[in-house]
TORVEX-404136 format. One record per atom (N, C-alpha, C, CB): residue in one letter; x, y, z. Coordinates in steps of 0.02 Angstrom, whole numbers, padded with zeros to 5 digits, always signed. Atoms other than C-alpha are relative to their C-alpha. Glycine has a CB too. Layout:
// TORVEX-404136
AXYZ;...
//
This chain:
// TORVEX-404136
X-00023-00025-00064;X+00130-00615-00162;X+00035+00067-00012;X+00048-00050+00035;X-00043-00061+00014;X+00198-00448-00141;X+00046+00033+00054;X-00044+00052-00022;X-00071+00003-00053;X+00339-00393-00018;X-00044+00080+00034;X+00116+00011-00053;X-00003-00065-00027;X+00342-00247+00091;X+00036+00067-00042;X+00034-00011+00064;X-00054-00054+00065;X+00482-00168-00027;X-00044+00035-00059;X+00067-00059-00055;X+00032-00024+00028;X+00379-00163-00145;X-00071+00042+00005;X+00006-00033-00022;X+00059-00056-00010;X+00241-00063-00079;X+00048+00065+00011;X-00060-00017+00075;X-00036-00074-00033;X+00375+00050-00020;X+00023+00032-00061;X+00072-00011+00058;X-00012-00024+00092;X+00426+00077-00212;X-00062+00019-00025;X+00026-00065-00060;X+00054-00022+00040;X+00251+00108-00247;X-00011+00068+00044;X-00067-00056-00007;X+00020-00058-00057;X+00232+00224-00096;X+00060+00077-00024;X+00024-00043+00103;X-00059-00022+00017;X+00413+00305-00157;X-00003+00026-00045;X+00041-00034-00004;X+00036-00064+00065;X+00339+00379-00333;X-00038+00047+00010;X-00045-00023-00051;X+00064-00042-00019;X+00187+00450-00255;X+00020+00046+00042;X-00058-00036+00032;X-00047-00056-00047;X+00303+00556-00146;X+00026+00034-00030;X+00051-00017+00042;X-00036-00074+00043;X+00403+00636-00277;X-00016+00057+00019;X-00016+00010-00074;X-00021-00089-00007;X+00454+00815-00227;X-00050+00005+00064;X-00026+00067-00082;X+00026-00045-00058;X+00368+00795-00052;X+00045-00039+00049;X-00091+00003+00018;X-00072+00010-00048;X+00530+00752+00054;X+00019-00060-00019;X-00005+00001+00085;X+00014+00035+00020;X+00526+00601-00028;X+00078-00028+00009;X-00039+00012-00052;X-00043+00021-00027;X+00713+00577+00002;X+00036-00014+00071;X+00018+00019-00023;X-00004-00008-00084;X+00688+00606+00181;X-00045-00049+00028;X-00025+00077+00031;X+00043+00022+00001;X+00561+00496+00180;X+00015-00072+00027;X-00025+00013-00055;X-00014+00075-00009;X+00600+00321+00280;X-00066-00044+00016;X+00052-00009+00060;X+00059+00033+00015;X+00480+00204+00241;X+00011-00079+00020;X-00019+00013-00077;X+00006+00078-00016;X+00439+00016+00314;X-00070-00029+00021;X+00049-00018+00059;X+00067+00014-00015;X+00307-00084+00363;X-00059+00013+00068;X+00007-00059-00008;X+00008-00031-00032;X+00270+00016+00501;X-00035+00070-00021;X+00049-00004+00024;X+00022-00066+00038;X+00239+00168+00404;X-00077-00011+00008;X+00029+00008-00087;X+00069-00020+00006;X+00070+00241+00429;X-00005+00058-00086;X-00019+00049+00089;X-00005-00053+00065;X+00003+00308+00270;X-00043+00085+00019;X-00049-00048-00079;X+00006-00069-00028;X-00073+00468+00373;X+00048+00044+00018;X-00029-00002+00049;X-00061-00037-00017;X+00089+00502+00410;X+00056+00035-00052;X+00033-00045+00037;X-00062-00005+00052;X+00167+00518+00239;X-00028+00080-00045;X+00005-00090-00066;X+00019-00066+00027;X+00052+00674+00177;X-00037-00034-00072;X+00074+00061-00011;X+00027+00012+00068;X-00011+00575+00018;X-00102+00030-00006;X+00016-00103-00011;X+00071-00002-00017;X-00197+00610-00036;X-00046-00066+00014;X-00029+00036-00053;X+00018+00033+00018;X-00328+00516-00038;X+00003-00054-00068;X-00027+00026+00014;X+00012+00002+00068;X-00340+00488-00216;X+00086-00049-00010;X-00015+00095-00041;X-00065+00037-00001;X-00135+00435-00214;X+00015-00074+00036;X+00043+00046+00030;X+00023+00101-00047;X-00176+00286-00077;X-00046-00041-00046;X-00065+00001+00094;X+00022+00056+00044;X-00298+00221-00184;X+00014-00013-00058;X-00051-00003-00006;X-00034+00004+00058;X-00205+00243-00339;X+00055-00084+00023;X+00048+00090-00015;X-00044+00069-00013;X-00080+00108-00256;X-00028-00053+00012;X+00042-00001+00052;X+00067+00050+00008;X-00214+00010-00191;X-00021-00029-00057;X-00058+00030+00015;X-00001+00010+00058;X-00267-00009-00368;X+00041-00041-00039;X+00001+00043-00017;X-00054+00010+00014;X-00116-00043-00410;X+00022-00085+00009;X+00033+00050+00036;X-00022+00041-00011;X-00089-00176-00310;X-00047-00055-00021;X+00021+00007+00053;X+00056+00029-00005;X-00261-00258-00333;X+00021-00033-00074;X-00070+00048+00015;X-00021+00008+00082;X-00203-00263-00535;X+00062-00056-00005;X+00031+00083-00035;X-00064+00031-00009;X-00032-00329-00496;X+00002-00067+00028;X+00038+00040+00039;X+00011+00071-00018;X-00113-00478-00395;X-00046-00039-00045;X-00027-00004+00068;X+00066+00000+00026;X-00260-00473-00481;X-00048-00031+00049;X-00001-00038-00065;X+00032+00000-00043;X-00367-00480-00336;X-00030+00065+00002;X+00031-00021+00049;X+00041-00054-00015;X-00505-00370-00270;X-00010-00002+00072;X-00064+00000-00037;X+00007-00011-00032;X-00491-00307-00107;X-00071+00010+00052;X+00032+00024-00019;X+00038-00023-00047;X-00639-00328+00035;X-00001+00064+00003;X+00015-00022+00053;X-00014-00070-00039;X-00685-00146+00055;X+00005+00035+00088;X-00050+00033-00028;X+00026+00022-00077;X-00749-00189+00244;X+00069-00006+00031;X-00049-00080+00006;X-00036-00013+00005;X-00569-00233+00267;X+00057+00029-00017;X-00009-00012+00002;X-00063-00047+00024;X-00454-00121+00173;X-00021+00061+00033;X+00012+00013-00088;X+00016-00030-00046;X-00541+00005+00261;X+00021+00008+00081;X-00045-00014-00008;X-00055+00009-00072;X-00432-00057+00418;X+00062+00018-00010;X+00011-00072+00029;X-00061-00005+00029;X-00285-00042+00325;X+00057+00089+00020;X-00029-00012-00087;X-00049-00060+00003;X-00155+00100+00409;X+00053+00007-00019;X+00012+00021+00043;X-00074-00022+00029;X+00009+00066+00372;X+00001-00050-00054;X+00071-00006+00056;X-00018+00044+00056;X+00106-00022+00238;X-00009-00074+00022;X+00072+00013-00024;X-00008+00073-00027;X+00127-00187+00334;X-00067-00010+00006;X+00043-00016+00071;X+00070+00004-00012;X-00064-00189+00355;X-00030-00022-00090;X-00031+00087+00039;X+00014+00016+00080;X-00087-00174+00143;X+00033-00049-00012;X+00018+00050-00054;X-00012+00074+00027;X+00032-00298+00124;X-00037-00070+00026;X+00072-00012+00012;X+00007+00080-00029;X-00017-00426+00252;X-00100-00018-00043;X+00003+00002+00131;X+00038+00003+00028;X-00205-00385+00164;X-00010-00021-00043;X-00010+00026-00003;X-00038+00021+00057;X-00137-00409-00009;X+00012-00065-00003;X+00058+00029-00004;X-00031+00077-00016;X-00056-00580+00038;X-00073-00048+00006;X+00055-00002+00089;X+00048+00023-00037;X-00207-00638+00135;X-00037-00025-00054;X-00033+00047+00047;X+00055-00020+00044;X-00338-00581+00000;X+00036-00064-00059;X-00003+00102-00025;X-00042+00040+00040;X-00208-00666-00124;X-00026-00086-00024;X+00069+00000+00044;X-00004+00087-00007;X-00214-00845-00050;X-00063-00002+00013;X+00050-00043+00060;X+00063+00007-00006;X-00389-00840-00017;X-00042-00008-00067;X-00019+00053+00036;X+00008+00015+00054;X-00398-00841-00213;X+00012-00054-00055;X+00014+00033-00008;X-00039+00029+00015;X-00281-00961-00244;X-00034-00074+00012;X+00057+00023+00031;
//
């Protein structure tokens, strides 16, 4: 399982030096909104996929806008393994 916090700590590196202290982040957060690239979203993605060890539906993660959306995905995907 993985929290909201913790996406927001993963989201919270990948920001370094782009307001990143200005930066309020929750599960609300849209990740269009934060300026990351492509390439940096799926770096966490990745990330997280490793950390559960799950593999993400692409059909679904493809829905995926904000943080609360990756997590509740994450979770889902999780117990569907379990």
């Amino acid at each position: 399982m993985i929290t909201v916090e913790q996406v927001c700590e993963m989201v919270q590196k990948k920001l370094r030096g782009k307001n990143a202290d200005e930066t309020t982040l929750g599960a609300q957060t849209a990740f269009d909104d934060l300026g990351l690239s492509s390439l940096q979203v799926a770096d966490i993605v990745y990330g997280i996929e490793d950390q559960l060890d799950i593999e993400f539906d692409p059909s679904r993660a493809a829905d995926v806008k904000t943080i609360g959306d990756l997590v509740d995905l994450a979770n889902s995907t999780a117990q569907l393994r379990a």
